[in-house]
Every structure is written in C-alpha cells, then in structure tokens.
C-alpha positions in Angstrom: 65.5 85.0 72.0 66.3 83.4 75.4 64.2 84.1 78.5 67.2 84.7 81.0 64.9 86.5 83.5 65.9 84.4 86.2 69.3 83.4 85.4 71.0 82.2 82.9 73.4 79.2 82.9 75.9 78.6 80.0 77.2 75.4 79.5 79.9 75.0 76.9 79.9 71.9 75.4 83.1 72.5 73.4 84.5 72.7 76.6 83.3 69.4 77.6 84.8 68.0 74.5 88.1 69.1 75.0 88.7 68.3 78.4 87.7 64.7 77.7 90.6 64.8 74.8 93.2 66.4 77.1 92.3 64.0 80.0 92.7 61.2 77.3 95.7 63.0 76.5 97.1 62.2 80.2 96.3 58.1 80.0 98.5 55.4 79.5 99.2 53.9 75.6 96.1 51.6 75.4 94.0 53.2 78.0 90.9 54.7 77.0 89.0 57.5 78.3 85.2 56.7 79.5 82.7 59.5 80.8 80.7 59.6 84.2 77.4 61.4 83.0 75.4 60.1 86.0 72.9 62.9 88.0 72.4 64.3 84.1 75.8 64.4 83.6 76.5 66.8 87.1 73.7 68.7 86.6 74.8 70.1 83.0 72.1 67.6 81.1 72.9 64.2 80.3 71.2 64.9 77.1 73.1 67.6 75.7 76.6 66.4 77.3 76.4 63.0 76.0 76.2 63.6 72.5 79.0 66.2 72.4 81.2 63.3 74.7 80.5 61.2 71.5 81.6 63.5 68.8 84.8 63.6 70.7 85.3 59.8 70.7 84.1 58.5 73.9 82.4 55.3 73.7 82.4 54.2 77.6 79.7 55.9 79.7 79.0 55.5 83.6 75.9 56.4 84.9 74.4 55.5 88.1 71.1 54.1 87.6 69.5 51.9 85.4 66.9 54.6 84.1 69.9 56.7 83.6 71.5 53.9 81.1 68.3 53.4 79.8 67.8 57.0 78.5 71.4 56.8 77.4 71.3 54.0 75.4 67.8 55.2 73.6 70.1 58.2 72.6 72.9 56.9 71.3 71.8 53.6 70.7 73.3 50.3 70.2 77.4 51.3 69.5 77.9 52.6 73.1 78.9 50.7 76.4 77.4 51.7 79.1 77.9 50.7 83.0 75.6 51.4 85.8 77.6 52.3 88.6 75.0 51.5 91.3 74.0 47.5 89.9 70.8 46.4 89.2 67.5 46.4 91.2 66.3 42.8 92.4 63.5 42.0 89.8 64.5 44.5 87.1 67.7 42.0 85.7 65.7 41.3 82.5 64.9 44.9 81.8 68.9 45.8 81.9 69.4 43.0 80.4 67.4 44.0 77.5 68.8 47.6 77.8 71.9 46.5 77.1 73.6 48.0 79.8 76.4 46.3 82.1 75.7 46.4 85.9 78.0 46.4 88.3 77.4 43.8 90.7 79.0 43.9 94.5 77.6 40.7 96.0 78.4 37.2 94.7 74.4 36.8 95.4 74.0 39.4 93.1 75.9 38.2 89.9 74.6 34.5 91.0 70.9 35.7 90.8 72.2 37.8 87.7 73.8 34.8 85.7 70.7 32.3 86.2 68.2 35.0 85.5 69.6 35.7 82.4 69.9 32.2 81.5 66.6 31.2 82.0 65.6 33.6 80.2 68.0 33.6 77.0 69.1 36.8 77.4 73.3 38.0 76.8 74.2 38.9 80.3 77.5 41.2 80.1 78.1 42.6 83.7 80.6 44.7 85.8 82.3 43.2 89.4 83.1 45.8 91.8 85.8 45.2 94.3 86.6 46.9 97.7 90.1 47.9 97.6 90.0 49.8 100.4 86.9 52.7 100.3 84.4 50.3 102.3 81.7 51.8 100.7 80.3 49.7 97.6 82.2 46.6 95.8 82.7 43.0 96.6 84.4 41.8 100.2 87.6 40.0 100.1 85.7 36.9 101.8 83.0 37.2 98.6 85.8 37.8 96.3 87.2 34.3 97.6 84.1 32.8 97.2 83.6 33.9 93.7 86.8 32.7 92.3 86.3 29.3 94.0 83.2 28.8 92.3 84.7 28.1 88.5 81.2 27.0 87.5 80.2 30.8 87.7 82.5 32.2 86.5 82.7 30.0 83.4 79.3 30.9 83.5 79.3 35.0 84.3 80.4 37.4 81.4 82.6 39.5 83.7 83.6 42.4 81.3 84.5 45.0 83.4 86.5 44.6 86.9 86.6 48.0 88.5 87.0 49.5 92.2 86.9 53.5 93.5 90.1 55.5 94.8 88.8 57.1 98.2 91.9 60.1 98.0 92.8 60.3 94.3 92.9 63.9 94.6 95.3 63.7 97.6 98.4 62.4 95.8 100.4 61.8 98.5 97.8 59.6 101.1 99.2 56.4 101.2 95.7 54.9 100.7 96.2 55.3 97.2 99.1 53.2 97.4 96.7 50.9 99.4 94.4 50.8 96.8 96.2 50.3 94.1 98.0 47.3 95.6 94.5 46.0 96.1 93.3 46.4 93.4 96.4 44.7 91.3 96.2 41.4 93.4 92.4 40.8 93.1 92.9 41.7 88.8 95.7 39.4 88.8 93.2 36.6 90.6 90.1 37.4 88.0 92.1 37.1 85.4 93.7 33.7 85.9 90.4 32.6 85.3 88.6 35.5 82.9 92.0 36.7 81.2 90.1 38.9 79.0 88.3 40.5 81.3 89.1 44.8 81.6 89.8 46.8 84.4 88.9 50.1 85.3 90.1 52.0 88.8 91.3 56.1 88.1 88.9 59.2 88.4 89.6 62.2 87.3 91.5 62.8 90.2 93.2 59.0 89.7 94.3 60.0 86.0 97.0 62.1 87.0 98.5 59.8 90.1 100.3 58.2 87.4 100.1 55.4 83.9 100.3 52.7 87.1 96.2 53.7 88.0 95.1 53.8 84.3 94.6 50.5 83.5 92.5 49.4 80.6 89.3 52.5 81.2 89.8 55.6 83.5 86.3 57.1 84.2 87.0 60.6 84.5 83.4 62.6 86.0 83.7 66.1 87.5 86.9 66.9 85.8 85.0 66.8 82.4 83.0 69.7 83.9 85.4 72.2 84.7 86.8 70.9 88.3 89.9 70.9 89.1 90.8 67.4 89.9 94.0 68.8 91.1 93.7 70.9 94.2 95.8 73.4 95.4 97.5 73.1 91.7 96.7 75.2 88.5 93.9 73.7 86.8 94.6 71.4 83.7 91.1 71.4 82.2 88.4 74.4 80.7 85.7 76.1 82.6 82.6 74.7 81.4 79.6 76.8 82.9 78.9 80.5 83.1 76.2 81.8 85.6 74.8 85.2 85.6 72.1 86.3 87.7 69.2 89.6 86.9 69.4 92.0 89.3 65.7 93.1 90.6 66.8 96.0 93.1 69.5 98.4 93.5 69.4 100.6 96.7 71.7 102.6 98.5 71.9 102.6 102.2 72.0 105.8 103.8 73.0 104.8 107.2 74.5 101.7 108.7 72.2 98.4 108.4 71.8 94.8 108.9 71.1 92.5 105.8 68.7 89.7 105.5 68.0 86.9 107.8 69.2 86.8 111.3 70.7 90.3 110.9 74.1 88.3 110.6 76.1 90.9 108.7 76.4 95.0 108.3 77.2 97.4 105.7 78.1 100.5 106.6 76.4 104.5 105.8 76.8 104.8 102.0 77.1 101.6 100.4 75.3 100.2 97.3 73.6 97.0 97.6 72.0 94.6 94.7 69.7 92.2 95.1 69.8 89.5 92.8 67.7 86.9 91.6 68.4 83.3 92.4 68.8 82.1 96.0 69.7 78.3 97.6 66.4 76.9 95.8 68.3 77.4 92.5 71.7 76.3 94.2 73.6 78.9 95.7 73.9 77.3 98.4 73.0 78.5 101.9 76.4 78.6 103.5 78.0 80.8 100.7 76.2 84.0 102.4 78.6 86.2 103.6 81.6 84.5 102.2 81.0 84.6 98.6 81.1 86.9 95.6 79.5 87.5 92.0 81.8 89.4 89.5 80.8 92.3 87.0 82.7 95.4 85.9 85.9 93.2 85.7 85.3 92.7 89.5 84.7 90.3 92.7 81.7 92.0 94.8 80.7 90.5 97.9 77.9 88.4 98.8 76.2 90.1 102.0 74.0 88.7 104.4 72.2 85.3 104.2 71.4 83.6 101.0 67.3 83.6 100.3 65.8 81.0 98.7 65.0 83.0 95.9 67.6 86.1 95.8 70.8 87.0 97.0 72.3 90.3 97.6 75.7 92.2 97.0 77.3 94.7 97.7 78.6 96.8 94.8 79.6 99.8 96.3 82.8 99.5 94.6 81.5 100.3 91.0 81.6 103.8 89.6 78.0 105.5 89.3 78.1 104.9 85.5 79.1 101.1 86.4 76.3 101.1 88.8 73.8 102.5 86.9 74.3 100.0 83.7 74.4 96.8 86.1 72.0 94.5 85.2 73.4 91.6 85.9 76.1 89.5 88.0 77.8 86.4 87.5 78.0 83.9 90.0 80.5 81.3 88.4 82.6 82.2 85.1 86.6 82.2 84.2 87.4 84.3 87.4 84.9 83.0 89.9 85.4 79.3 89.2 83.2 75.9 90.2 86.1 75.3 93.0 86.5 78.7 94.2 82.9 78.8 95.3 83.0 75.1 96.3 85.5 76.5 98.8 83.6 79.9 99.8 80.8 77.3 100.7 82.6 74.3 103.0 82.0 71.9 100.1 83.5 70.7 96.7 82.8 71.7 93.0 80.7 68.2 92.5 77.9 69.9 94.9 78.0 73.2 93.1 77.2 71.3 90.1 74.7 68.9 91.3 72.8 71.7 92.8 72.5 74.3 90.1 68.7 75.0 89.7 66.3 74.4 86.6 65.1 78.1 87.3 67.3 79.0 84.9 67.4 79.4 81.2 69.9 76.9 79.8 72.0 78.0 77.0 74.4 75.3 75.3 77.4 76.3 73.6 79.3 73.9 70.5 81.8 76.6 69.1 85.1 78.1 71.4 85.4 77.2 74.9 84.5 80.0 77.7 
C-alpha cells in the first residue's frame, strides 16, 4: 500500500509514451524523434521515464551531464545513443569516452583536446559540435566555426556525428529569430558537410517540431513536451497530461469572523469561510509566488490558494463545498487534467519546465504503464 501521507505524485508513463509517438507523428519523413531526459527526465525520474521512452522506440537520448549519460547508458546499455548536452569536463574525456556517450563540444579547443586525447589513448571518439545560430548562450562562434573548417587535418581526424544548435523562440512562431536561426543554422550544415557529408543534424524542441518539416532535420529533441507541456502556448494542447498531484489535508477550520492568512497577513477571508490547510509547501515545489493566485481542485472544483505558500503547507479556501463535500475532503489536487503543468506555470510568473523541475521528493511516487490520465 502506498504511503501518500505527504503527497502523492502520479506520473503516467503511458502518457510519456504516447506523446513521444504523436510528436514523432508531427516530424518530417526521415526525421526521428530523440528524448531530452536530462534533470531525471524534468523531475519525473530518469529511471522510470527512460525505459518506457524505449518501449516506444526512441533510441536518441539527451541528457545534460556526463553522470546523467553515464547512469543512462548502465540502464539501457550499449544499443542507445546518447548526447550530453553540456560537453565534457576537462580531464574526464576518457571516462565519456569509455561511457560511450557523445559530447557536445562548443570550442574548437575543446574537440582539439577531445580528438588527441582519444587518440592517444585508443579510444573511439564520436562527438556532437554545437553551433551558435543565434541564442548566444552555448555552441561554437562563427570565427571558431571558421577556424574549424579550415583545419581539414581535424576534421579528417574528429568523428563529428551530430551537428546541432538551440532555437531561442520556438514557442513564438511568429519571432523572426526563428527565421534567423534557421537560416543559420542551414549555412553552417551546408559548410560541415562539404567536408563530413555524413554527418546529422539536429536543431527543433518541442516547441521547434511544430514550426514546420523545414526545422526537423535529421533528430528533433523534443524535452518538456514529452511531459505534458504545451509546447504550443496560447493554442489547445497537442500532447497528454503526464502527472497528477494531490496533497493530504492536516486541518479544516472555519473562520468565524474576518481574518488574515499566513505570512505577512497579505490576504483576508471574510466571516464564515472554510479554510484547509494542506500538506506540501515551496520545499516540495509549490512555488512561493503561487500564494494567492493559485488553486487546487476537488469536488469537480478550482478552490483558491489563500495567503502565502509555507514551506511545508499551503492553505485553501473551500468554502464553496457543500457540508457533506466538506466533511469527506481529504485531499486536494494541485496539478491534474483541469489544473494543468502550464496553468500553474502561469498562476506562478514562470513556465511548466520550472513546475516540473521543482516538484519535491516529499512525495510518494506512483508510476503508471496502463491508460493515460
């Protein structure tokens, strides 16, 4: 029997599976679908996730760090490829070398020191080259690009598999820096490859699957989407819920005359109202800046979030339920069908990736394989 006591989290794995075959549903002919699991696959377990992602065919994983891709490839061993998103630490080459895992390299230092490394020590050295199209956060400069493809020694030398880069607005259809990117992107693949033909590339996100077959390329990397966000804002949302959250109620109390609620005496309720306090608070991720904008559903209801957010409990008001309602309440869900990941994304000034990231291992953790939510 599960110990739900404080909170339990569903996470449907089913749900997983079928998102990843309806975004591969979206791609290109001969593009293939890939999975970003990295942060233990957005906080839903890397461990659990994986696997299913493998049942359903996926065979390219992301994952930002190199103990990430180690723990990866120990779990689904040798069949899989899998890219760390983040590179390679100076001094630990041999080890992801070993791993079998493909780093994605951002300085022309770095796959130089990468290549003779490797050599020198016999090992295969597959690797990943990460271009800045336009994000100016991590990948290659166009002056280092330059450099690279002048140097033919290298690149004879390099096994460049994968050449990949990151949209910055994907989920902004319309910002003209997509167009941006893409164009960058298309002239530095069309320079790699006069001299690597074979070499892949890899640019969408979820967001970038559904700008159109022109972002696919050869592996879209589709992350959040997977778990239930809607990498379509301000549209209906084309993939499952993944995660249920539901929350024990520790005290129900009617207020008999108008009060302040928790910390800072920010908000009121007035004479008569019913208030629960739940457990589960911003150390367990409901994050600080949802109090007194958010909800938690029960009785086929929203019910408001009142007052600051604890670190360990949160309260509601749920004056609205009949007394028979009221007096069967013993929980409240905090994310489900209704209340989705991006609706309290929004309630909190943030976006469904945080929501996820942050969710708490207070909980009992229930995995699902049968229907989706």
């Amino acid at each position: 029997m599960s110990d739900s006591r404080e909170g339990l989290l569903t996470i449907d794995l089913q749900a997983v599976g079928e998102n990843y075959l309806s975004l591969s549903d979206h791609l290109a002919p001969g593009s293939r679908c890939g999975a970003v699991v990295k942060a233990d696959a957005y906080g839903l377990g890397m461990a659990q996730v994986a696997p299913a992602l493998y049942r359903h065919g996926c065979r390219d994983f992301f994952v930002a760090t190199q103990a990430e891709g180690e723990s990866l490839r120990k779990q689904l061993g040798g069949e899989v490829c899998i890219v760390v998103l983040t590179g390679v630490r100076a001094g630990a080459e041999l080890e992801c070398a070993r791993a079998g895992l493909i780093p994605t390299l951002f300085t022309l230092q770095q796959l130089r020191d990468w290549v003779a490394i490797c050599e020198r020590a016999g090992v295969a050295a597959p690797c990943a080259v990460k271009v800045d199209s336009g994000m100016t956060r991590l990948g290659m400069t166009p002056e280092d690009f330059d450099l690279l493809l002048a140097d033919r020694a290298l690149l004879r030398a390099a096994d460049i598999r994968l050449l990949l880069s990151h949209l910055a607005c994907a989920d902004e259809p319309g910002h003209p820096q997509n167009e941006i990117q893409l164009r960058n992107f298309n002239r530095a693949a069309a320079r790699l490859r006069t001299e690597c033909p074979q070499v892949q590339l890899s640019l969408a996100n979820s967001s970038g699957i559904f700008l159109g077959e022109e972002y696919h390329f050869d592996v879209a990397r589709p992350g959040s989407a997977l778990y239930g966000v809607n990498p379509l804002p301000g549209s209906s949302n084309p993939v499952r819920p993944v995660v249920e959250l539901s929350l024990p109620i520790v005290q129900k109390r009617h207020v008999s005359s108008a009060q302040m609620v928790g910390y800072g005496a920010t908000q009121s309720v007035a004479a008569g109202s019913w208030l629960a306090v739940a457990r589960g608070g911003y150390a367990d991720g409901i994050l600080r800046a949802q109090g007194g904008q958010g909800c938690g559903w029960a009785c086929g209801r929203r019910l408001p979030m009142v007052g600051r957010v604890s670190m360990d409990s949160t309260t509601f008001d749920i004056s609205a339920l009949s007394d028979r309602e009221r007096d069967a309440l013993e929980n409240i869900e905090i994310l489900n069908r209704e209340v989705t990941v991006d609706e309290v994304a929004g309630y909190a000034g943030t976006i469904g990736y945080e929501i996820l990231t942050s969710l708490g291992h207070r909980y009992y953790r229930r995995y699902k394989s049968g229907a989706a939510i």
